[in-house]
ChimeraX commands (.cxc) that place a marker at each C-alpha (Angstrom):
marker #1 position 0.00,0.00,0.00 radius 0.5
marker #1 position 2.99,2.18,0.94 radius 0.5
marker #1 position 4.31,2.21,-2.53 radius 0.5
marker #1 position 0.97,3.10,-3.93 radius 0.5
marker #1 position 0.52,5.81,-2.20 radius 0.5
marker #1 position 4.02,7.20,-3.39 radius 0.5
marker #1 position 3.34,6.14,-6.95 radius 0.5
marker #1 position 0.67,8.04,-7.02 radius 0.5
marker #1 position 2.25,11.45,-5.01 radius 0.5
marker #1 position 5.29,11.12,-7.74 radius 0.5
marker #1 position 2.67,10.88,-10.89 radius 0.5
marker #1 position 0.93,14.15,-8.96 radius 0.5
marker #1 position 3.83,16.00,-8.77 radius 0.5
marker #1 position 5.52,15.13,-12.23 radius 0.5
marker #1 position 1.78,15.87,-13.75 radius 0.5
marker #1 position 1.96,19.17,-11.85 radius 0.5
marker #1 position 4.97,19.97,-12.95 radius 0.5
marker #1 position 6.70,20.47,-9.76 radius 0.5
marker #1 position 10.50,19.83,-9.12 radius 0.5
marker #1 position 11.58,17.72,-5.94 radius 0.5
marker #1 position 12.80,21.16,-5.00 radius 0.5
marker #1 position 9.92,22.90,-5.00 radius 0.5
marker #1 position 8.77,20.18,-2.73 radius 0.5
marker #1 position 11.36,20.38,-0.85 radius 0.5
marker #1 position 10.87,24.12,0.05 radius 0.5
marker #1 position 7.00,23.77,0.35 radius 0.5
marker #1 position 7.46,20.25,2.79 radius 0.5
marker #1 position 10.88,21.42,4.52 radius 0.5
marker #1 position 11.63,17.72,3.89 radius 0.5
marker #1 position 14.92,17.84,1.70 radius 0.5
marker #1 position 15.15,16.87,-2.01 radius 0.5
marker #1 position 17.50,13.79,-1.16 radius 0.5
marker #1 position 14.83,12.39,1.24 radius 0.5
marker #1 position 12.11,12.78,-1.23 radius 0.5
marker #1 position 14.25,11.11,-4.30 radius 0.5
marker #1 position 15.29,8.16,-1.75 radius 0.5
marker #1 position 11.47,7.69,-1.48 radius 0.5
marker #1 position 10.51,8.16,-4.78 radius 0.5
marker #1 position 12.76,5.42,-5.82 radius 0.5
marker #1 position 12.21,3.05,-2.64 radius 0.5
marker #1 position 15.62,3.21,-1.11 radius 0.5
marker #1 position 13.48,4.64,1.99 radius 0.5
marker #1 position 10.36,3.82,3.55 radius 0.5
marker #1 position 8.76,6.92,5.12 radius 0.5
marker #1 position 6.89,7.52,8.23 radius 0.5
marker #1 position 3.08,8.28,7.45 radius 0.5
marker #1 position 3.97,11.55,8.87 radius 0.5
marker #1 position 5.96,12.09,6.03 radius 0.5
marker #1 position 3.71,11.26,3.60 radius 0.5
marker #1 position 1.11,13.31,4.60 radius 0.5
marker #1 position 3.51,16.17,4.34 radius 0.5
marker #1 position 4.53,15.38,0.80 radius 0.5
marker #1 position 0.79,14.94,0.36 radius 0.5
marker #1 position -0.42,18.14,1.79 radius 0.5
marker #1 position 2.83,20.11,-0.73 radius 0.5
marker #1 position 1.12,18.72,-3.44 radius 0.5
marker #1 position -2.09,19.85,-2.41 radius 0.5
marker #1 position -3.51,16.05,-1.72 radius 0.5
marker #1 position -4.89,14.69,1.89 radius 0.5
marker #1 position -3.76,10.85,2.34 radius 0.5
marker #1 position -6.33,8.80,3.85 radius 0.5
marker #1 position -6.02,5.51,5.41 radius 0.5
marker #1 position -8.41,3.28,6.93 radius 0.5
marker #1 position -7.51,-0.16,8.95 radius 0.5
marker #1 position -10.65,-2.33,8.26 radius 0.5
marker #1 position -11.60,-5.37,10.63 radius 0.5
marker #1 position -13.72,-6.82,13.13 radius 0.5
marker #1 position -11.98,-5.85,16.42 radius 0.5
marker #1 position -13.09,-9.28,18.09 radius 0.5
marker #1 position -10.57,-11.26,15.75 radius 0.5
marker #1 position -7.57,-8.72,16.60 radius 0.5
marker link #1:1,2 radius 0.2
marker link #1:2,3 radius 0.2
marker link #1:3,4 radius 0.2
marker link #1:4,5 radius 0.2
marker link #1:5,6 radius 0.2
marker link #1:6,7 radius 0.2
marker link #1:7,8 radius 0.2
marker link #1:8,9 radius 0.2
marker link #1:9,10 radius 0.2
marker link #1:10,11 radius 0.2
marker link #1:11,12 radius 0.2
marker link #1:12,13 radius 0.2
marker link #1:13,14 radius 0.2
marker link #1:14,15 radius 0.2
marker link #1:15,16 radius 0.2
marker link #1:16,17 radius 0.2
marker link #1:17,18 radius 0.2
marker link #1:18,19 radius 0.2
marker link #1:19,20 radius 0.2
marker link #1:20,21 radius 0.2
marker link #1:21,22 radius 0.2
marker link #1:22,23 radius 0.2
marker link #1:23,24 radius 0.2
marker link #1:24,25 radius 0.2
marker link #1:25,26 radius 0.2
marker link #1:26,27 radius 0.2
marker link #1:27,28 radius 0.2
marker link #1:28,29 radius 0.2
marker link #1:29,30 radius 0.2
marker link #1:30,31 radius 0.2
marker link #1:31,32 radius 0.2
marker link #1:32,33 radius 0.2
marker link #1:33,34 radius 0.2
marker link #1:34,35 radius 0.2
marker link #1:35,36 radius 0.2
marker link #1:36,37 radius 0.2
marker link #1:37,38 radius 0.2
marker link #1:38,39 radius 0.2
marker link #1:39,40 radius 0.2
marker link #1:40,41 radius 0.2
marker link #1:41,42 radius 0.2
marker link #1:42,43 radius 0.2
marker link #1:43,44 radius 0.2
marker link #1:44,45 radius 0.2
marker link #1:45,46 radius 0.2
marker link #1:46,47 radius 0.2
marker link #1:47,48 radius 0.2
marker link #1:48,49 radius 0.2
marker link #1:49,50 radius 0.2
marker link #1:50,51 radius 0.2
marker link #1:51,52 radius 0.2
marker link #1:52,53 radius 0.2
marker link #1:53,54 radius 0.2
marker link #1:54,55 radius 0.2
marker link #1:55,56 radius 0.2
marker link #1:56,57 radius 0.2
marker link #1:57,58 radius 0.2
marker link #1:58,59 radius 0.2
marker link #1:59,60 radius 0.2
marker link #1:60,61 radius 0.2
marker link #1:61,62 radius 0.2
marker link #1:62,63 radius 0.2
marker link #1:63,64 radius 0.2
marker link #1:64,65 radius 0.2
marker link #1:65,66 radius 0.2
marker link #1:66,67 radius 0.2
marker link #1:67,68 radius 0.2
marker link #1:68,69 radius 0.2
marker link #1:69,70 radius 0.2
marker link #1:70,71 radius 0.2
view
């Protein structure tokens, strides 16, 4: 799910036209960080993903579905 989810926030900002450095500047989370995640040699906290998310205008939303009983 986790690569999904940065699939999709690389197609929006590549479709938006926006550099990793404009990211960068509107995320404060640095250009190298971003490209490591773009190409999976990091796996980022959901905290960071929701602040790529929110640079390129997008809210992530994630929902856990099951029957707390069987947990």
């Amino acid at each position: 799910m986790i690569n999904e989810i940065i699939n999709n926030l690389k197609s929006i900002r590549i479709k938006n036209r926006i550099t990793m450095v404009e990211l960068s500047n509107k995320t404060g989370i640095s250009q190298k960080h971003i490209s490591n995640i773009e190409n999976f040699k990091t796996t980022p906290s959901i905290d960071t993903l929701q602040k790529l998310a929110d640079g390129l205008g997008y809210k992530i939303e994630l929902s856990l579905i099951g029957d707390k009983n069987t947990a």
